[in-house]
N, C-alpha and C positions, 0 to 999 in steps of 0.2 A: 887394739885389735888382737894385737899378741897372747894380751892379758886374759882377754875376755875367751880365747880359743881354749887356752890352758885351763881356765875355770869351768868351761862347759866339757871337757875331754877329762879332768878328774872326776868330774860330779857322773860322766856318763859311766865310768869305769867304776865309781859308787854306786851307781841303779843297776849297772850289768851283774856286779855280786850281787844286792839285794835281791836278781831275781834268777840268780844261780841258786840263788837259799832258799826261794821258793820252789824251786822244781826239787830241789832235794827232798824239801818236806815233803811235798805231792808225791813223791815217788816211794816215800814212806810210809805214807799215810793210805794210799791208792793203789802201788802197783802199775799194772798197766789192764786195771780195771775196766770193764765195759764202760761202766758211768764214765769213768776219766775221759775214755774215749767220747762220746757222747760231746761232750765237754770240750775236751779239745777241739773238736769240728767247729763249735757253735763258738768258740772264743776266738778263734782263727776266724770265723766268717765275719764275724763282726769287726774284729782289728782292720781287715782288707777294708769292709765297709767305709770303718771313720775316717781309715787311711784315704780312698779314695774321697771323699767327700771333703777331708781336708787337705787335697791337691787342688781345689775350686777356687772357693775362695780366700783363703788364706794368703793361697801365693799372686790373687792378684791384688790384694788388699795393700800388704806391705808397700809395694812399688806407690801404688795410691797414695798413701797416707806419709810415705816419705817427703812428694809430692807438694800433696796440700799442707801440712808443718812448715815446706820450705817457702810456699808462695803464699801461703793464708793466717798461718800461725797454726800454733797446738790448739788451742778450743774448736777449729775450725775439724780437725787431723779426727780430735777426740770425738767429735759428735761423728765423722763418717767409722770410726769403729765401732761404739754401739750400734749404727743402725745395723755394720755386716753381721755384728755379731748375732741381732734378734733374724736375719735373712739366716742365716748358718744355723741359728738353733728351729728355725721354720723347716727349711730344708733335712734335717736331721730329723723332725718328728715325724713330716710325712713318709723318709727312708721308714724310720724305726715302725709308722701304721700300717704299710704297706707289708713288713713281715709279720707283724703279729697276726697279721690277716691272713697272708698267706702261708704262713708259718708249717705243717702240716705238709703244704703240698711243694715247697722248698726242699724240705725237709728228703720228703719220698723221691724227689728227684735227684739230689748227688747224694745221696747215701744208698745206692741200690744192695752192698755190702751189709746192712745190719740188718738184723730180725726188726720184725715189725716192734715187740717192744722195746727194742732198742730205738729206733725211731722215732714213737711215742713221748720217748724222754726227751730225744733229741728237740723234739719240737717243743715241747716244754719248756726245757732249759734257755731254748730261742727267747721264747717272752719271757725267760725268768731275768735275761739279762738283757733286756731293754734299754734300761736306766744308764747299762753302761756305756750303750754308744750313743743316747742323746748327752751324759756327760764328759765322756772318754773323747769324741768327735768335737764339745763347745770346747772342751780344754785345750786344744790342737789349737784352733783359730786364740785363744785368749793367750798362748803361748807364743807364737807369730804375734800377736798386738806388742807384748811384752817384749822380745825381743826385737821389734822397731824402735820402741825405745831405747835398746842398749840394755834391757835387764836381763839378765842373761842367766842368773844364780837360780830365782826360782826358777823361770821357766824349764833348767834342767835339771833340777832334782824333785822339782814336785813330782814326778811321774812315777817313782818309784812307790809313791804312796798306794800303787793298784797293789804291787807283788806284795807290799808289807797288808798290807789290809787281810788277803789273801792265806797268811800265815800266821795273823793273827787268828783268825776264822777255826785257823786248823787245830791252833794249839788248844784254840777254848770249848771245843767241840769233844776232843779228845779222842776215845773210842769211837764214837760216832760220828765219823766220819762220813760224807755222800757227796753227790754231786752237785746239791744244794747248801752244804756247807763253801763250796767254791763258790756258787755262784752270790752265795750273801757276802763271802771277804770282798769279791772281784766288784760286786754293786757299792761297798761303803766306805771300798777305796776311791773308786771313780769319783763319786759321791764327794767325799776330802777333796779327793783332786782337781775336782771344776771350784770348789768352796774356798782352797785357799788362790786357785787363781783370782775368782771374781774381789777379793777382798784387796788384793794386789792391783786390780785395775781401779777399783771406786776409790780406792786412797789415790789417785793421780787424776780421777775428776774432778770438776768444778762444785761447788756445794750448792751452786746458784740456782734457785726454783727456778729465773728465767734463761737460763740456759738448758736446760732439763723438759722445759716448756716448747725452746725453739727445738731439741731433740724429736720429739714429740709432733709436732708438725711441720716442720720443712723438713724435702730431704735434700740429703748433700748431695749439691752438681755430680763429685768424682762418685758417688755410689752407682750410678749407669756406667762409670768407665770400668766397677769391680765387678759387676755385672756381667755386662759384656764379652769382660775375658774371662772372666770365670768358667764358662763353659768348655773352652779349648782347652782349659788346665786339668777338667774335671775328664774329659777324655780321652788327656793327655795319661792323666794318672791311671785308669783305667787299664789301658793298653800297656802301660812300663809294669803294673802291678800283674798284670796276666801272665809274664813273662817267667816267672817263677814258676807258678800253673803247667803251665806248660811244658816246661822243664822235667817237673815232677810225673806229669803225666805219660810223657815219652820216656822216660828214664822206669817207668811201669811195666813198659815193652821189652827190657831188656831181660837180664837171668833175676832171679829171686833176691831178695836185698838190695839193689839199685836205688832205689830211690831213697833209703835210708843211707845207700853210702853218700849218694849225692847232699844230702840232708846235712849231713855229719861233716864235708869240706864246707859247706856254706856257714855252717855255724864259725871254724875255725875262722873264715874268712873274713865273718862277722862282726867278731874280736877288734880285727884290726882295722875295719871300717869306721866301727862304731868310735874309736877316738882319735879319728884323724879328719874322714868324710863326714862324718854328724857334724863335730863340732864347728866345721870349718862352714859349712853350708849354715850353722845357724847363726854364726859369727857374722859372716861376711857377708849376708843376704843385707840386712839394713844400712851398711858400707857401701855395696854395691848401690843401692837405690838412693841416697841422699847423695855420691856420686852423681844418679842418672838426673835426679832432683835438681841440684845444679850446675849443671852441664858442662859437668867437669871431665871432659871426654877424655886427655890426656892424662890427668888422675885416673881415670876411671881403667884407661889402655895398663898404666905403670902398676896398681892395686893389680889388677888377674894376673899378669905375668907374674908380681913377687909375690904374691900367696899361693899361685897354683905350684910355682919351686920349692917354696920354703915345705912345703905339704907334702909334695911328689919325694921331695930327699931325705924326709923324715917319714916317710913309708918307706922308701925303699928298701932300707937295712932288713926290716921286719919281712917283706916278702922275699929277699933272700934267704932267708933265714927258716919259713916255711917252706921253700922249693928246695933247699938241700937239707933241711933236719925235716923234711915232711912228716917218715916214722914215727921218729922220738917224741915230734909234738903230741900226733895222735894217739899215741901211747901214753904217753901222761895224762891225757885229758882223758880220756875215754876205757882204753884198756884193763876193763875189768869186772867180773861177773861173766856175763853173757856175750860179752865184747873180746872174744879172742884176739889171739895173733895173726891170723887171716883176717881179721876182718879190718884191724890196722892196717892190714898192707894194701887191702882193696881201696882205703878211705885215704890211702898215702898216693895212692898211685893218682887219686882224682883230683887229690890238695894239690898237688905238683902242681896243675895245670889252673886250677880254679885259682891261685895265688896269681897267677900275672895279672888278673881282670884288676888287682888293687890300685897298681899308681892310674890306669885308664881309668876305672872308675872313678876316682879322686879328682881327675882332670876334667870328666865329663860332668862333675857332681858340682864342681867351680863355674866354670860354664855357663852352667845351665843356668845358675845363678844370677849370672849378667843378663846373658837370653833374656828372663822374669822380667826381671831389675829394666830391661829397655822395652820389656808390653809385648815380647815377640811372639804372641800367642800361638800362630801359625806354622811357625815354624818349630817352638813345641809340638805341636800336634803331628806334624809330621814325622819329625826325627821318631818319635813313640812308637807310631805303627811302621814306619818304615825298620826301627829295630825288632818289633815284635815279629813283621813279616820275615827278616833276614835269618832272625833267631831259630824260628820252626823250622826252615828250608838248612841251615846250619846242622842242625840237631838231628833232621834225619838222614843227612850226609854222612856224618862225622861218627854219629854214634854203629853205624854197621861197621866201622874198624875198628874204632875203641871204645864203644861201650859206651858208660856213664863219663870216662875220663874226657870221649867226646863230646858231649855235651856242655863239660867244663870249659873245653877249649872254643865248642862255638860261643858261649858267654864272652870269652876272654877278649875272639875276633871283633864281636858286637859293641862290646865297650870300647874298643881303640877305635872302630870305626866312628862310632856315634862321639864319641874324645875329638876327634879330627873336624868333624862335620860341624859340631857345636863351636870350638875352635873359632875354624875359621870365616862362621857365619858370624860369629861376636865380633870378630874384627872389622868384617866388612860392614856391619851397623854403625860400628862407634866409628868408622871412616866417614861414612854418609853421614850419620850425623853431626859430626865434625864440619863437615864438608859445607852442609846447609846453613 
């Protein structure tokens, strides 16, 4: 477990350069160009999309398929992942029809900000990048397959193949530069990216024509159980992904820059998420479920407490570390060009605060895990909207005395509370089921 944390926490801290290098070239190559803009909307709406759509089934798959491996065998495990996998890329075409159809009138609705042919492109660019969120969205679920098995290498470094595709697009383009030179790197990275997963899963199927045959026409019992929950997870995500939205949009309300400073702590915060909370959730989610698999509920009690420590003490130093050097951090990363010395201190004053959300978040993000890992769909869905609800009512409190820095801290309040609540609803499951 150790092992595998530390393998996926360097490799993400590899794809985070890789697409630090990308934004540099873009910002070279682009500026803060209309197209770019354009662009960014339409890459942003669609990352939300796959995001969302692979909070569905993916995370009730895992649990599933830990499952059936432990009580049926792997051939049994393997045929219920093909089938989610053709449900998820079904699911995904008719997302992706339903925008190209509507694409246009998407479009004209959250971008009231741009000229009509800024728009036009905008809508454009929509259908130009299709491809990447029927492939960007399979690759999600074919990486959740992947790490059920314990493979843990590609799953997290294939991804960077989007930012490098991206850059390559840029370099061979040269002068001629547009917003459809992004959108051909971003489609034949995705592209890569779903092609070296699937070759990664068909090396671990069976070669058997009659197994490929029963794929083909039976379906597996547990695919009504990934079914079933898949929906609470899909609204689950929903609601936790809006929260950002919302953030951003109230933080609009306040003086000029707000939402950019807010923007600029979440990235630093981002940093430190990305190779403590990624890794740890993608580690210990098929831990968690071949635990829940065989009801191993004492194992199961002793795993959350020492991974959620071992994680929590090894962030801690770093959000120290951003809550008294907040400045200096933001000054090195940022400060420079167009990025004064006021604008450090605005984006220091909000790091302060947006830094504690880290060990709660970290806690909440373990958790949640077991949550999945025991089928608790319901109370997924709950915990979501009930922080989304707490979040807005927070933000409009907090921010008339401090601004964007309140905003931060209603985040901060939401994650310990939502930390607690997951907590101690994990415990009281693995008692009952203990119990029975």
């Amino acid at each position: 477990m150790v092992s595998g944390f530390l393998l996926v926490a360097m490799l993400t801290v590899v794809s985070k350069i890789v697409s630090f290098a990308k934004d540099a070239v873009v910002a070279a190559k682009l500026g803060t160009a209309d197209e770019l803009d354009a662009f960014m909307l339409v890459f942003g709406f669609f990352s939300f999309a796959s995001t969302v759509l692979a909070g569905g089934l993916p995370e009730s798959f895992v649990p599933a398929y830990a499952e059936l491996r432990e009580r049926r065998g792997l051939r049994r495990a393997e045929r219920l992942g093909v089938q989610c996998a053709a449900w998820h890329f079904a699911a995904l075409l008719i997302c992706g029809g339903a925008l190209a159809l509507f694409a246009p009138q998407v479009i004209g609705y959250t971008t009231h900000g741009f000229t009509p042919p800024k728009q036009q492109l905008a809508a454009q660019l929509m259908r130009g990048l299709l491809p990447f969120l029927l492939c960007f969205g399979l690759a999600q679920h074919l990486s959740a397959w992947l790490r059920a098995g314990r493979s843990f290498m590609l799953a997290a470094s294939a991804p960077m193949l989007v930012p490098s595709g991206i850059i390559i697009a840029l370099l061979l383009a040269g002068d001629q530069v547009n917003a459809w030179t992004l959108v051909s790197g971003t489609v034949w990275g995705a592209v890569l990216h779903v092609m070296v997963l699937l070759i990664a899963i068909a090396r671990r199927l069976p070669y058997s024509l009659r197994w490929w045959r029963c794929v083909m026409q039976y379906w597996e019992p547990g695919l009504r159980v990934v079914l079933r929950n898949a929906l609470p997870f899909l609204i689950g995500g929903v609601a936790f992904g809006s929260a950002v939205v919302i953030d951003q949009t109230m933080a609009a309300w306040l003086s000029a820059g707000s939402v950019a400073v807010l923007g600029y702590s979440d990235k630093v915060c981002a940093i430190v998420l990305a190779v403590t909370a990624g890794p740890a959730s993608d580690v210990l989610f098929p831990h968690f479920a071949e635990l829940v698999a065989r009801r191993d509920w004492n194992g199961l009690r002793k795993r959350l407490f020492v991974s959620a420590g071992l994680i929590v003490s090894a962030a801690l130093p770093m959000t120290l570390i951003l809550c008294l050097f907040a400045p200096w951090v933001v000054s090195m990363l940022f400060e420079r060009g167009a990025f004064g010395p006021q604008d450090t201190q605005r984006v220091a004053e909000v790091l302060r605060f947006a830094a504690l959300q880290i060990p709660f978040y970290i806690v909440g993000t373990v958790t949640a895990r077991v949550a999945v890992s025991l089928q608790a769909s319901r109370f997924i869905l709950m915990i979501s909207f009930s922080a989304l609800a707490l979040n807005a009512s927070l933000n409009w409190l907090l921010m008339r005395y401090l601004g964007a820095a309140g905003i931060a801290l209603s985040t901060v309040i939401v994650h310990c509370l939502c930390a607690i609540a997951t907590w101690a609803a994990c415990l009281v499951l693995i008692r009952r089921k203990e119990a029975a």
